[in-house]
N, C-alpha and C positions, 0 to 999 in steps of 0.2 A: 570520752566514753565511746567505744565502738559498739554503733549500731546493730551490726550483724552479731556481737556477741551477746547482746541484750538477746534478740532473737532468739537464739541460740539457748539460751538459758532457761526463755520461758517455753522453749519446747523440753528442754531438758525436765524441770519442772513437773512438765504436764504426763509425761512417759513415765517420769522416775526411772529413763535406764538411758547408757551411755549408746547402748548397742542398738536399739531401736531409736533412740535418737538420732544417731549415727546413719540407719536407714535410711531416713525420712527426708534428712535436712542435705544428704548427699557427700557428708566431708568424713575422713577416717577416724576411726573412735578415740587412738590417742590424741589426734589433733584438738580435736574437742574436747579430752579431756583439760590440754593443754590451755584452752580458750577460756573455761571456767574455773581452770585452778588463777589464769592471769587478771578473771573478773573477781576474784575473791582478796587476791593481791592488792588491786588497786581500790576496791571498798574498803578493806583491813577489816573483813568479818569472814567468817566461815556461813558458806549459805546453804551446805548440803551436808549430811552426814551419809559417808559414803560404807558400804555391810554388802553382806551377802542377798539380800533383797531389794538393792538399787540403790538408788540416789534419793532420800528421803531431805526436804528442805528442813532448815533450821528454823526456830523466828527469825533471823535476822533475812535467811531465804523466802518466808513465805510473807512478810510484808514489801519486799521488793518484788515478790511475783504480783500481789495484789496492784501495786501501785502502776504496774507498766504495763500489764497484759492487753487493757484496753486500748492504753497512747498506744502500743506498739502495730496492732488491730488499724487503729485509725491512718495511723502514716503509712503501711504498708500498702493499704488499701492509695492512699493520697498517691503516693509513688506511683502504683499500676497505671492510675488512672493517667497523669501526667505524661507519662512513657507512649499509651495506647494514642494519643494525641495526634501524631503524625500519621497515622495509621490510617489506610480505610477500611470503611462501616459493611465492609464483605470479609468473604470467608467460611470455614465450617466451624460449626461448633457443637460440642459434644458435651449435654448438659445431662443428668441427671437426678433423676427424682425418688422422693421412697413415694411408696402406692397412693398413701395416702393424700399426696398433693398431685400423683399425675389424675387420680381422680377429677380433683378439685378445680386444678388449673392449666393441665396439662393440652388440652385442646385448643382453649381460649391464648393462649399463650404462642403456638404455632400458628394458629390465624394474625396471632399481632405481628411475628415474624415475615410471614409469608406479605400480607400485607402491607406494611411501615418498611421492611427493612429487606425487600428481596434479592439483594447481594449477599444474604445470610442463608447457609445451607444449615439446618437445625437437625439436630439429631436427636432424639431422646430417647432416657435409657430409665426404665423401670426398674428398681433393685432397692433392699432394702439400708437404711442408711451406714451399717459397718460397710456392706458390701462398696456403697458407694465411695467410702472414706477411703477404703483400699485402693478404691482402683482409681482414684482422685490421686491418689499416691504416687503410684505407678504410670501415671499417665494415661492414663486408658480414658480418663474425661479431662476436659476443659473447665468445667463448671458441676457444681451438683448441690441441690438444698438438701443439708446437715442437720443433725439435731443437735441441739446442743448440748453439753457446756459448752464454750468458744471454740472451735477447732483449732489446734492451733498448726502452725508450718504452711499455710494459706494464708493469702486474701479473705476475710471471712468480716460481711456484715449481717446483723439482725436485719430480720423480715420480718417475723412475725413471734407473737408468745400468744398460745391459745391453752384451753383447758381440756384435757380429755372428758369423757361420759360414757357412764356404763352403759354399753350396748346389748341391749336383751332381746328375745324374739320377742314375736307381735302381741302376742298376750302378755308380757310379763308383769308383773303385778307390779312394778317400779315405774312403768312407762310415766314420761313427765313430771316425774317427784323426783323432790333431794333425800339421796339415801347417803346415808352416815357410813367412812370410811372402814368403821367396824366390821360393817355387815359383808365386807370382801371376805373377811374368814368363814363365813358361813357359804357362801356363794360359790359354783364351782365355775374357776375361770379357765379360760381358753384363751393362751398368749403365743406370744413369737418365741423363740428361742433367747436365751439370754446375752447371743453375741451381737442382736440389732439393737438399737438406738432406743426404741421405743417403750422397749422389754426395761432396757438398763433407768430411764427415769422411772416407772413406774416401782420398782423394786425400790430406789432408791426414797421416792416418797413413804413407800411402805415402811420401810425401816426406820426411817425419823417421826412415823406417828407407830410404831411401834404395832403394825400390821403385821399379821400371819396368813400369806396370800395362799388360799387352797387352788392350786394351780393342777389340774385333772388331764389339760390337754394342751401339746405345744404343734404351733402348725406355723412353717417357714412358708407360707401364702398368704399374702393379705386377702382373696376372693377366697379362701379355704376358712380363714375363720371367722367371716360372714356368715359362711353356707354351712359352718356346726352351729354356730351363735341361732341363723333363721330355721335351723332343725329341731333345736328344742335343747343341745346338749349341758349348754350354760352359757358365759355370758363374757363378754370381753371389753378392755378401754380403751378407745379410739377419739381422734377430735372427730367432733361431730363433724366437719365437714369431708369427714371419708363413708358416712355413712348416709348423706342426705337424700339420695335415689332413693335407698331403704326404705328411710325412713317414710318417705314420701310417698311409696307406694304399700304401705304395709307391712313390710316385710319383714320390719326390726322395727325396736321402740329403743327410747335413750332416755334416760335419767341423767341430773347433775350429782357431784358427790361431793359432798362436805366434809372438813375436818379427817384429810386431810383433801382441798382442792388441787390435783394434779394439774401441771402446767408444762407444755414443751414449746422450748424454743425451737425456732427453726433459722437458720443463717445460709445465705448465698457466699458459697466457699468455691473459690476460684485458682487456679495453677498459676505461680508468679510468672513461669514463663511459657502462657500458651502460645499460641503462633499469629492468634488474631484478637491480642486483647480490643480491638475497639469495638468488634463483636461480639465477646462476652461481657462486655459492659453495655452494652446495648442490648442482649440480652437478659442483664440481670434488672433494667429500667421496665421492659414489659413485664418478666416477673413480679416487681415491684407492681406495677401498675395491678394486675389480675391480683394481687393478694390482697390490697387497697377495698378491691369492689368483692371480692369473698369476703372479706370484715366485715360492710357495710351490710353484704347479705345476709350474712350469717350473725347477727348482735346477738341473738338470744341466748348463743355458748360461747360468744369471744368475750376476752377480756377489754377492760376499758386502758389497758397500756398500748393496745395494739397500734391504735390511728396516733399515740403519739410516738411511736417508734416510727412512722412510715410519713409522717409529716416532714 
């Protein structure tokens, strides 16, 4: 069984198109088609049904994507690491964060660089998480934490899984209570645009508890829709720990939400072929590290999977 066309498959999968897979992964569209009609040959099942709306998997496709998506995760990660080996612990690197973690860890994170690892020249780049997938893509970063589902066409491990919390201004009558997933339809929220990361699980929660999100205002700033949220406009859902200055200093209040509890992953996604992998893996260990002691900080709105994902 070839490696690379397993790969291959589970990005195909993830895209449902030849053409953007084709993008992504670097090799021309008939080849690849070539590779998955050769991987369907030697399973003797049909794993995609192929239309005018892409590559949609079969059962017989969507439990071989189940089964390898994560080994294939692990070993590619195992490879990078291996490779980076000979390598030395310098170099630039060019990592990427969405707001809500260069908030959180973004400082303590460049102290640990500057510090522990000063033949690393650290770059960081604020943008929100499509933004950053793109340009993860393209080359324009080395590294960037992702939200998830798995990203796939990377190196790409879990960090963290937290929950979001309604964010209201200072008075709001929710402050410190669990308010029920329902009362989002009543509530006027204030969100990102539908093409970032954050936007797209919250939507997605909504729709499996069968939410009617009254969405009133879209702002592509994470400090813009703090500063409608601390105005009075309505209210938005962020992990708490994008908002903890806020909070801390009056300026927003936070509620938890039930039924349905919204959760986002977040995974350090890395370029198979940066220029200085022993540097992006050394820098994904202080990230690792800074996300450890935000858990520890922050217990009162993490989940209890988190410390065993980072153990």
């Amino acid at each position: 069984m070839d490696f690379k066309r397993l790969g291959y498959f589970a990005v195909v999968a993830e895209l449902g198109s030849l053409s953007k897979t084709s993008a992504r992964v670097g090799i021309a569209q008939p080849s690849l088609s070539r590779q998955m009609r050769m991987l369907e040959e030697e399973l003797g099942v049909q794993l995609f049904s192929r239309g005018a709306r892409g590559m949609m998997l079969t059962p017989a496709g969507q439990l071989l994507y189940s089964r390898i998506v994560d080994p294939l995760r692990e070993i590619g990660h195992a490879i990078y690491e291996v490779r980076s080996l000979p390598t030395q612990g310098g170099g630039e690197v060019v990592l990427g964060m969405p707001p809500t973690m260069v908030q959180a860890i973004a400082g303590a994170v460049a102290r640990r660089v500057s510090t522990y690892a000063p033949k690393i020249k650290l770059r960081l780049v604020d943008a929100y998480s499509g933004y950053l997938q793109k340009w993860l893509e393209e080359g324009e970063l080395d590294a960037a934490i992702l939200y998830g589902p798995t990203p796939s066409g990377f190196n790409a491990t879990l960090l963290l899984e937290d929950e979001l919390v309604l964010v209201g201004p200072a008075q709001s009558p929710f402050a410190n209570e669990a308010v029920e997933g329902k009362r989002l339809e009543e509530l006027p929220l204030i969100l990102s645009s539908p093409a970032h990361g954050l936007r797209a699980i919250i939507e997605e929660a909504a729709a499996k508890a069968e939410i009617s999100l009254n969405i009133v205002t879209q702002a592509d700033s994470y400090q813009l829709l703090k500063e409608l949220v601390e105005s009075g406009m309505g209210y938005t859902l962020l992990p708490y720990c994008g908002v903890t200055r806020e909070v801390a200093t009056g300026r927003l209040s936070v509620a938890r939400l039930r039924k349905p509890q919204i959760l986002r992953q977040l995974f350090y996604a890395m370029r198979a072929d940066a220029e200085a992998p022993r540097a992006v893996l050394q820098v994904e260990e202080f990230v690792r590290q800074e996300i450890v002691t935000l858990v520890q900080n922050q217990r009162p709105v993490a989940t209890s999977r988190e410390m065993r994902e980072l153990s």
